[in-house]
N, C-alpha and C positions, 0 to 999 in steps of 0.2 A: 592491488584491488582495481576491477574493471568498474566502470559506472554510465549506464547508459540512461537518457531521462527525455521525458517532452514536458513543453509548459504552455498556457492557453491562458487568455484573457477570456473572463466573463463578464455578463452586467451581475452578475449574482453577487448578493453580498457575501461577506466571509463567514456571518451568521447562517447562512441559506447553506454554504458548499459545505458547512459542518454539519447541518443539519442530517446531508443525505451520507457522508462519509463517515460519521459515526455508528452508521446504524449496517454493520456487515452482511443481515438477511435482505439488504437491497440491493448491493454491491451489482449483482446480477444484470440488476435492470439498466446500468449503465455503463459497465465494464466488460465487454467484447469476450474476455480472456476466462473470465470467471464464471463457472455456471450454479455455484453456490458459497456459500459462508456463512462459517455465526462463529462468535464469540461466546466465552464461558462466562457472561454476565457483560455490563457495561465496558467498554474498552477502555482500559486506562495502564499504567505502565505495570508489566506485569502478568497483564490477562493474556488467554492462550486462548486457541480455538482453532478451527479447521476452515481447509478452501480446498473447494474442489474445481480444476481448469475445465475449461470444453474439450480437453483429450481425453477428460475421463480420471487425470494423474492428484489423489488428495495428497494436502499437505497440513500438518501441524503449523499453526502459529503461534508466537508472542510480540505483544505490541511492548514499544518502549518508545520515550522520549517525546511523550503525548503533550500536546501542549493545546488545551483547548481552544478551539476558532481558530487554531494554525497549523493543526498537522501532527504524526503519528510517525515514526518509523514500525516496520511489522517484517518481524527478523524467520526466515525457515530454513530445514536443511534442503539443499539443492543435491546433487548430481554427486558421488563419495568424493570428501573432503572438500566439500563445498557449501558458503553460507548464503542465501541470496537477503540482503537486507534492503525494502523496499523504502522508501519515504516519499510520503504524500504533503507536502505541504501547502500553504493556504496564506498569500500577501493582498492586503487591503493593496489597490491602487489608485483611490479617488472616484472611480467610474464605477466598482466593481471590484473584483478580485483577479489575482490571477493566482492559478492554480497548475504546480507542477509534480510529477510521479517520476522515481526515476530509482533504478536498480543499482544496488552495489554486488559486486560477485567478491568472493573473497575466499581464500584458500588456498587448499595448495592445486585443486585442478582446474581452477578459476582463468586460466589463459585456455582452456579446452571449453568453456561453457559459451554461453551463446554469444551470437556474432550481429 
């Protein structure tokens, strides 16, 4: 399994970065990558729903390993025989939060996906 990730200090509390991160018809307004999403109800381990990239390319989601004020993994199919599993997580650090996003690729064409 590949895994590639960035991480980022905020003053934001870990109340504030879930506030906006649970709510996937916003995703948009802050994530470069994404030009839309919703979920099939509240995100919680389980629920499914769709992203669409700024290439235009939709994908089917499911969120697991939700763990409120801390973060989400959101699992899809990637590229054949490939699983892209993202996690967003969310650490108090006294000042703030810090806040990291980071890809797993998994499969068996997961040494051919991205670089």
């Amino acid at each position: 399994m590949k895994t590639y990730g960035v991480s980022r200090s905020t003053t934001a509390s870990p109340e504030k970065v879930w506030s906006v991160w649970r709510d996937p018809n916003n995703w948009s307004r802050w994530n470069s990558g994404i030009s839309s999403a919703q979920a099939d109800g509240p995100i919680a381990n389980g629920t499914k729903g769709k992203m669409t990239t700024n290439r235009g390319s939709w994908h089917d989601v499911t969120f697991s390993n939700l763990v409120e004020e801390r973060g989400f993994d959101m699992s899809m199919a990637g590229p054949p025989m490939t699983t892209f599993t993202f996690s967003c997580t969310i650490t108090p650090d006294g000042t703030g939060s810090k806040i990291a996003q980071s890809v797993a690729i998994s499969g068996r064409l997961r040494r051919f996906s991205v670089r």
